[in-house]
Backbone bond lengths (Angstrom), bond angles and torsions (degrees), N, CA, C in turn:
res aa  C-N    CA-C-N  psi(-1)  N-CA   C-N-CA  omega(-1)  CA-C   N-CA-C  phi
1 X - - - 1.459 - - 1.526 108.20 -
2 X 1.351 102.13 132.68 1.782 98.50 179.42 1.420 118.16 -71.75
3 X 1.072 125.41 146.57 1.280 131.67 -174.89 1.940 115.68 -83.26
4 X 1.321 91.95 114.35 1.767 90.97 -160.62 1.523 116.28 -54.65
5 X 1.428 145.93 135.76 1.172 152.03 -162.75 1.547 120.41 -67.44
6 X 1.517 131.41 167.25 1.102 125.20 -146.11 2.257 91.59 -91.44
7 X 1.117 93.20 -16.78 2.163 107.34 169.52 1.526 99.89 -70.42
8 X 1.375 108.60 -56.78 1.522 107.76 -170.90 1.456 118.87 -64.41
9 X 1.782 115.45 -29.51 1.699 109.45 173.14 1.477 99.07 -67.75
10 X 1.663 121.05 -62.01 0.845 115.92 -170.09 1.681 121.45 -32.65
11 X 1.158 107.35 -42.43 1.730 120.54 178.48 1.424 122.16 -48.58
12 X 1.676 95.23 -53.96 1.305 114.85 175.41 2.021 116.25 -66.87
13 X 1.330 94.27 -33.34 1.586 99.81 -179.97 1.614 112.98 -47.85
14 X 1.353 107.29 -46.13 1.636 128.28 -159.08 1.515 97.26 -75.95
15 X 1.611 123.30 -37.17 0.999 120.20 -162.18 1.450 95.20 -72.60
16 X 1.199 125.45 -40.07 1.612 140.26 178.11 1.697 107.70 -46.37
17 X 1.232 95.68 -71.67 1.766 117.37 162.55 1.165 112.48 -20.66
18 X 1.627 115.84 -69.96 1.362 109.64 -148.35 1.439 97.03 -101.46
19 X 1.444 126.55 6.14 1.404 124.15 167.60 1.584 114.58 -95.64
20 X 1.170 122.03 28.16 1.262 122.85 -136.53 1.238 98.28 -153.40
21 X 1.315 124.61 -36.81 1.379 140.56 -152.03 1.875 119.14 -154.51
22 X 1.432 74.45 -26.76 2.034 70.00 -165.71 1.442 121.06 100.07
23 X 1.060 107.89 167.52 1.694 122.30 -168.41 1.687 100.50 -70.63
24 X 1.503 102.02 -30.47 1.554 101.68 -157.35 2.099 78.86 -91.06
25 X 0.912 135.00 -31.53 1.208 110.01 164.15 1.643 147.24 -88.32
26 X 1.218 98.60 32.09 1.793 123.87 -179.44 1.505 93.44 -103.98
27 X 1.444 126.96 95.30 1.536 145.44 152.89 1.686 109.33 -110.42
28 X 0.672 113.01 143.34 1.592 142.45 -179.67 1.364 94.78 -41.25
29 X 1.641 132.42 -69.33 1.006 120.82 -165.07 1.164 130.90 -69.46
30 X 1.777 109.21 -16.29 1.254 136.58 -176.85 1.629 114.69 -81.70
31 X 1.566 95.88 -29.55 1.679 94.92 167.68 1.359 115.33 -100.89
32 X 1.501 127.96 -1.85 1.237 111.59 171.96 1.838 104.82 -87.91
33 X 1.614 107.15 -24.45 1.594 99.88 160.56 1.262 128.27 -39.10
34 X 1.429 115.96 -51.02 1.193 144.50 173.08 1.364 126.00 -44.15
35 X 1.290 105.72 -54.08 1.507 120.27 -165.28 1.592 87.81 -93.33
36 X 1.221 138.92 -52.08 1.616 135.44 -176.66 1.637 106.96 109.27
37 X 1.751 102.96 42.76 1.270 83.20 -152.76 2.260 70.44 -135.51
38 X 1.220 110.76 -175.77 1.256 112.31 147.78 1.524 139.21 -97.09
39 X 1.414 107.25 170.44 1.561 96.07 -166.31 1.445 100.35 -71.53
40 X 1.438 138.12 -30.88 1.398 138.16 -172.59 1.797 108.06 -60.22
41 X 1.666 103.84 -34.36 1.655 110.61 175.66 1.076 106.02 -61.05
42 X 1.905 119.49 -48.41 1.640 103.70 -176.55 1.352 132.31 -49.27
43 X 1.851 91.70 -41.52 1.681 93.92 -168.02 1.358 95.73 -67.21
44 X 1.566 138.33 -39.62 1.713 135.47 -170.03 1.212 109.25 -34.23
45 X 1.555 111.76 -38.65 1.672 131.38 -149.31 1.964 97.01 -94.98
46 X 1.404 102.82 -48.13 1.568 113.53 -165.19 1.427 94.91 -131.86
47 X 1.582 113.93 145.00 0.942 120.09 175.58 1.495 120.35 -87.69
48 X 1.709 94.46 -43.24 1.816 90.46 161.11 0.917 113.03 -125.99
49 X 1.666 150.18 166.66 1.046 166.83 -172.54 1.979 105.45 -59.08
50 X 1.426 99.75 -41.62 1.774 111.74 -173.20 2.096 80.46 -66.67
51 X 1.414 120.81 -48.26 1.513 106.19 -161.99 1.182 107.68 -67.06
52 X 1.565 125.32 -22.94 1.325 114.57 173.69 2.090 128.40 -68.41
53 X 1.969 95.01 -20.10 1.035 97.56 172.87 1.267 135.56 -90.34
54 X 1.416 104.13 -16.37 1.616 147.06 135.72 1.311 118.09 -22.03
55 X 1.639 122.38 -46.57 1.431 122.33 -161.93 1.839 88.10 -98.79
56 X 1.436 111.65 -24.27 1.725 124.05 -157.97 1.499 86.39 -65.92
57 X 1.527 128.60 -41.16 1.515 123.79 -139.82 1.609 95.00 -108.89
58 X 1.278 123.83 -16.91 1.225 147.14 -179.07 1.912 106.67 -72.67
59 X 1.540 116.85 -36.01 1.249 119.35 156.87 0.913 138.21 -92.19
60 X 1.077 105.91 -1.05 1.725 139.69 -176.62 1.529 82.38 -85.29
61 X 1.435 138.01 -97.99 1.145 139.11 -129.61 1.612 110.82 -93.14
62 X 1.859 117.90 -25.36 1.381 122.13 -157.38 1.418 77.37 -109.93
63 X 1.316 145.99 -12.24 1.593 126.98 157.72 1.011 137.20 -31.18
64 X 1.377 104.04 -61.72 1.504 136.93 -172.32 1.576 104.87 -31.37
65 X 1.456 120.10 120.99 1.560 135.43 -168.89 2.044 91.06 -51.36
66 X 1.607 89.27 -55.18 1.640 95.96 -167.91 1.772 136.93 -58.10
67 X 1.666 81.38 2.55 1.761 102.15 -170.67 1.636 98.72 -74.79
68 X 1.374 120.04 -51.65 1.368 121.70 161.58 1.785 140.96 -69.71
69 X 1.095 126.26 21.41 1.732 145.13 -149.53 2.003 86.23 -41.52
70 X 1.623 84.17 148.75 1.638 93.77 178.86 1.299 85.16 -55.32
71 X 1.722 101.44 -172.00 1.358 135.16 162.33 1.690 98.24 -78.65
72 X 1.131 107.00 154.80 1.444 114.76 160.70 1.780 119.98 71.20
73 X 1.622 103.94 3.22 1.243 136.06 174.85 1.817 98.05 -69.19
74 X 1.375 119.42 115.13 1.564 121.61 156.63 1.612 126.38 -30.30
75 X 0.940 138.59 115.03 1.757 150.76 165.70 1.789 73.51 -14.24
76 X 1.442 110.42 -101.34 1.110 145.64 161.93 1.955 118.66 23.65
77 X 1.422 90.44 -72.98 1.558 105.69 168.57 1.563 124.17 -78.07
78 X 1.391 111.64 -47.79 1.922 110.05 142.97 1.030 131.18 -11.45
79 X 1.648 122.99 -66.18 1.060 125.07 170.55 1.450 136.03 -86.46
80 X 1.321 108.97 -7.55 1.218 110.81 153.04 1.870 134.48 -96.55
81 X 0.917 92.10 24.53 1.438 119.36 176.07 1.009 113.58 -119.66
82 X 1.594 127.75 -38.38 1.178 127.52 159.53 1.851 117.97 -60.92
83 X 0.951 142.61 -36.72 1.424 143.32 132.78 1.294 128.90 -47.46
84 X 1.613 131.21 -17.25 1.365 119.67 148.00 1.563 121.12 -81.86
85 X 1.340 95.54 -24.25 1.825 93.92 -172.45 2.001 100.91 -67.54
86 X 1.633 112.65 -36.07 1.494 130.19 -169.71 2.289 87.36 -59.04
87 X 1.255 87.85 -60.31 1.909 92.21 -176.95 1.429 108.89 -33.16
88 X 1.594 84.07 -67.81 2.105 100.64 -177.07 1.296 112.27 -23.00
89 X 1.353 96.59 -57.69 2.075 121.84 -157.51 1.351 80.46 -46.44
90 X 1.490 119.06 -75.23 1.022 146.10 -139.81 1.661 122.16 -45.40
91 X 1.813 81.69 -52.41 1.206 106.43 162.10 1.755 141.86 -62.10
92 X 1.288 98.41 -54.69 1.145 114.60 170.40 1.794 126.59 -71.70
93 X 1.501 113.05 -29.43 0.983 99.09 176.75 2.087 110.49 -127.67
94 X 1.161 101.04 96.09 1.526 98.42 -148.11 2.082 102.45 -76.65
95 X 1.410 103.70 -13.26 1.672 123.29 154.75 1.980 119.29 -32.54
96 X 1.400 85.75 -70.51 1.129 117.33 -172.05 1.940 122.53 -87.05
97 X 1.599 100.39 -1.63 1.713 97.15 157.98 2.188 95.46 -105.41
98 X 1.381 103.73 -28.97 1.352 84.15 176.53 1.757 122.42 -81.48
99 X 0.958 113.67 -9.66 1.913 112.01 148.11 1.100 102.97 -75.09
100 X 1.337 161.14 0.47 1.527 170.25 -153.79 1.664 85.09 -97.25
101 X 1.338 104.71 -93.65 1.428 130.73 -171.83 1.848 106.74 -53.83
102 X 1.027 124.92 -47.06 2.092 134.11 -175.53 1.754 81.99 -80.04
103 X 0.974 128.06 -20.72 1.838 101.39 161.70 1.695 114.10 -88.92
104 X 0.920 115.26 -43.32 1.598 132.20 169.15 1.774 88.23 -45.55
105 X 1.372 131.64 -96.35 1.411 128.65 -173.48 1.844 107.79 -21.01
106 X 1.631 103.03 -58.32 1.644 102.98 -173.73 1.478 116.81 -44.34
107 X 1.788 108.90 -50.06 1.551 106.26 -162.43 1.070 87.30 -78.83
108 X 1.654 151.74 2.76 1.371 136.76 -178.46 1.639 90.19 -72.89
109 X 1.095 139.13 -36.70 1.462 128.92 -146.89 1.796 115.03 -116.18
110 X 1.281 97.25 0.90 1.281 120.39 165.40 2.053 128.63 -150.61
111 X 1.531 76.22 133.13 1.262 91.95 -160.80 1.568 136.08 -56.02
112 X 2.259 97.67 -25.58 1.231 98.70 -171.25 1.453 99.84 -96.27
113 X 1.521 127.86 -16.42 1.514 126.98 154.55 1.524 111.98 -53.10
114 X 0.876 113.84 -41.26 1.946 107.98 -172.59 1.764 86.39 -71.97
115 X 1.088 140.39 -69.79 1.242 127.25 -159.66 1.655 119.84 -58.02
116 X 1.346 102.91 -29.16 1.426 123.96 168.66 1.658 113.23 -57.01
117 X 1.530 109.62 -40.91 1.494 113.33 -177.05 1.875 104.45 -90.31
118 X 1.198 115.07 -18.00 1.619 122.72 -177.50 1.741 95.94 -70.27
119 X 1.283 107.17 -46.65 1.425 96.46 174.92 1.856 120.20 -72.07
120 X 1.400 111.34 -34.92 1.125 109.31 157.55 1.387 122.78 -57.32
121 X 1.150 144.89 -28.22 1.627 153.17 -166.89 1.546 80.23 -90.88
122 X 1.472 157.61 -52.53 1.565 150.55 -156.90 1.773 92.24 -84.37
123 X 1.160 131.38 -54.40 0.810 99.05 -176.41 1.776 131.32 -82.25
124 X 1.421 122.95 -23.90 1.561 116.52 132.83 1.572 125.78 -28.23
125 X 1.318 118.72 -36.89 1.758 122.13 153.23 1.506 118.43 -44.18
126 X 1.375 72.82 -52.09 2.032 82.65 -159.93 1.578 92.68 -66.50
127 X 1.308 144.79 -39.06 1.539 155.49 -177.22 1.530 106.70 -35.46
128 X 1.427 90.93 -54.18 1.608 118.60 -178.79 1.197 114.06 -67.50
129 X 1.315 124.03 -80.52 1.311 119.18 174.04 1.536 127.13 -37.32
130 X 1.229 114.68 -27.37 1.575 138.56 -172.08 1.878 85.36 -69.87
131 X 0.909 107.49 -65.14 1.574 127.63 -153.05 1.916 99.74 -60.80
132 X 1.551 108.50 -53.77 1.192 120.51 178.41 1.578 98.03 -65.42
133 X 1.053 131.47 -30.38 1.366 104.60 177.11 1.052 124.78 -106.38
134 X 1.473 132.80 -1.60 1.318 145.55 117.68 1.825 115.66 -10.73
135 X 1.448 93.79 -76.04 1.500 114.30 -172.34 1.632 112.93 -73.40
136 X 1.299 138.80 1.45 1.030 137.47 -129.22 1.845 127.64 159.03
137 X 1.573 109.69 24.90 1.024 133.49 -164.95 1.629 119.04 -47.04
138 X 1.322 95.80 -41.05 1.419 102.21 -178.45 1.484 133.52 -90.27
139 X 1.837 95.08 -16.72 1.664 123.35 -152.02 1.734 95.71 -73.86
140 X 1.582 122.45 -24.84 1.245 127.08 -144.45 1.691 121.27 -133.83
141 X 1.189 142.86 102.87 1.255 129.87 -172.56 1.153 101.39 -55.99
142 X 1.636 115.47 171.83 2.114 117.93 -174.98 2.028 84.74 -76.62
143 X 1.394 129.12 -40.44 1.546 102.35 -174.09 1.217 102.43 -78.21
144 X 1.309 156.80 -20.27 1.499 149.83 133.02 0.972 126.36 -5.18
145 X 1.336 108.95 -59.94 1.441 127.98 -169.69 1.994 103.38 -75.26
146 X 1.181 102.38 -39.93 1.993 112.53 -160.35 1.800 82.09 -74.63
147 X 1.695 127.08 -20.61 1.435 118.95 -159.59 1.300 80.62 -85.55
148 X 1.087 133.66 -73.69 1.356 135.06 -165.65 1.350 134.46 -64.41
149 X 1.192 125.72 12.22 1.156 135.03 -178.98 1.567 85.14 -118.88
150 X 1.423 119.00 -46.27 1.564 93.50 170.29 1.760 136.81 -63.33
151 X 1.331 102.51 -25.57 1.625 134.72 145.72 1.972 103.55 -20.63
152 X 1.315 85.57 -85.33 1.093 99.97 -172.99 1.778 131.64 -63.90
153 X 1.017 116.05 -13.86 1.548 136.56 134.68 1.331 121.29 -32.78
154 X 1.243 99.66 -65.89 1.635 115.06 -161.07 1.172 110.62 -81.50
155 X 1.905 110.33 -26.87 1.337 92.05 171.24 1.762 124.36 -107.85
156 X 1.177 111.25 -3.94 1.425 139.78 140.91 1.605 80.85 -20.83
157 X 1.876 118.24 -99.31 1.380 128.31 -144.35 1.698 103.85 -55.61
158 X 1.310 103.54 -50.60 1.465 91.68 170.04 1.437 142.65 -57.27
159 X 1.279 120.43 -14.99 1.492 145.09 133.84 1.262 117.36 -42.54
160 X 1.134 122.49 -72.31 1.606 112.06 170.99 1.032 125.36 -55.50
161 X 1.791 115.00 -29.61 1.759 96.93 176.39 1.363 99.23 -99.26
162 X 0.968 142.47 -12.12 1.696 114.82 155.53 1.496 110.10 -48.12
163 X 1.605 132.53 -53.68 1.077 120.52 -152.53 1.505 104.33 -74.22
164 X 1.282 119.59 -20.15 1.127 124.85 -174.05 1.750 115.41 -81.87
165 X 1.204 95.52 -25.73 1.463 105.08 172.14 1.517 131.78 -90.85
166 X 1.623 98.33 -31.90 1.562 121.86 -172.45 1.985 103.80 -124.42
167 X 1.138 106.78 63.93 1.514 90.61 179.81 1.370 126.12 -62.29
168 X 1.532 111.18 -43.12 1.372 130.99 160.17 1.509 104.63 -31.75
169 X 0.981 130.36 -26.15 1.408 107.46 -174.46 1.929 113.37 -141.34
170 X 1.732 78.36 67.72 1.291 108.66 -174.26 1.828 102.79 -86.27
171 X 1.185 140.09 -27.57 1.210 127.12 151.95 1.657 123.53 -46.25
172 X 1.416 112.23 -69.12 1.729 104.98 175.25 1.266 97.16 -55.23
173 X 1.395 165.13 -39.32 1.019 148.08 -163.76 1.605 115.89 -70.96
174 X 1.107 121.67 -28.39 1.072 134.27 -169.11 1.844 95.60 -88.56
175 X 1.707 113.41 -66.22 1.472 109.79 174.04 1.227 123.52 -20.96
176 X 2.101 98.86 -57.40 1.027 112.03 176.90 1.789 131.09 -48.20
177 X 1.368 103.33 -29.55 1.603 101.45 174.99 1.299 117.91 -98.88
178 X 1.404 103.82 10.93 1.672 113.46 177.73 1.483 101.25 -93.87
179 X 2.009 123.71 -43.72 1.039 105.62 160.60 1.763 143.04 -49.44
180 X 1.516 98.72 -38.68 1.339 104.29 168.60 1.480 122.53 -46.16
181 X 1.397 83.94 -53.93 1.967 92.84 -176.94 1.390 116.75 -40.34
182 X 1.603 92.64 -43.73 1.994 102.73 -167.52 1.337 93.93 -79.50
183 X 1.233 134.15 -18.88 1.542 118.45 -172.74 1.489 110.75 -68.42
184 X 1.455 113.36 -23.69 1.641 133.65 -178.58 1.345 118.20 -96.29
185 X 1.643 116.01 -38.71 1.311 118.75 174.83 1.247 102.55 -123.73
186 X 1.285 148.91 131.02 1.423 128.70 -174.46 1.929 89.87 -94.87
187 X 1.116 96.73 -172.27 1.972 113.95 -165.39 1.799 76.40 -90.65
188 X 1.327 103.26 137.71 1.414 133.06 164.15 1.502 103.43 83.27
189 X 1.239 133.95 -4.98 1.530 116.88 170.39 1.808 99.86 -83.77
């Protein structure tokens, strides 16, 4: 197994950090504690501290197995896989949805992180739309397609922070993205 790189601890450190602490506790010295590295390594690696949280939310969201669906994959099953894999995350790594949300708070309070993540949120669009018309070429006009892939974002995020907030009520959550699905694909098309 390759041994993950001195960008990738760093990555992983913050995710630790900011699930741990919050946005207001991700400082330089605190993540080069973290990572085992120095603060002069971080900046080598990241230029600013927001790019390091930047790259954190960037594996967080452009990871996801379901961002790419084979070819020949159902409209149908796509998207409901894409809402179990969001659960999984959720589930399994409870670190890494709370750096989810303490990066969400950060770019709330700064401006060139929020614009930094607006372009990240378009290109998670573009993933979507790519995918829906991949999966679904004919089903969707191209502004159809740009609505619903933004659709599907938004309710993607709202999924994760319920689960992250409401685990207990990980059944309606799940219904809940089964209704969505059928509102887009109904059961048997």
């Amino acid at each position: 197994m390759a041994r993950a790189s001195k960008r990738d601890e760093i990555v992983a450190a913050a995710v630790r950090v900011l699930a741990r602490e919050g946005a207001a506790g991700l400082t330089a010295a605190g993540l080069a504690r973290e990572a085992g590295v120095s603060k002069a390594n971080v900046f080598h690696h990241f230029e600013t501290l927001n790019a390091v949280v930047l790259a954190a939310f960037e594996v967080f969201l452009l990871g996801m197995d379901t961002m790419a669906p084979e070819p020949g994959t159902g409209l149908r099953d796509w998207l409901l896989a894409l809402g179990a894999e969001t659960i999984a995350q959720m589930d399994e790594d409870p670190a890494l949805a709370g750096a989810y949300f303490a990066f969400a708070a950060r770019a709330q309070a700064d401006p060139d992180l929020r614009e930094r993540l607006a372009q990240l949120a378009q290109t998670v669009e573009d993933h979507f739309a790519a995918s829906l018309e991949m999966l679904a070429p004919d089903d969707f006009t191209v502004t159809k397609r740009r609505d619903l892939a933004a659709l599907i974002l938004m309710t993607g995020d709202g999924l994760a922070m319920h689960r992250q907030l409401f685990p207990e009520r990980g059944e309606s959550q799940a219904a809940g993205w089964r209704a969505f699905v059928d509102s887009i694909v109904p059961k048997g098309q």
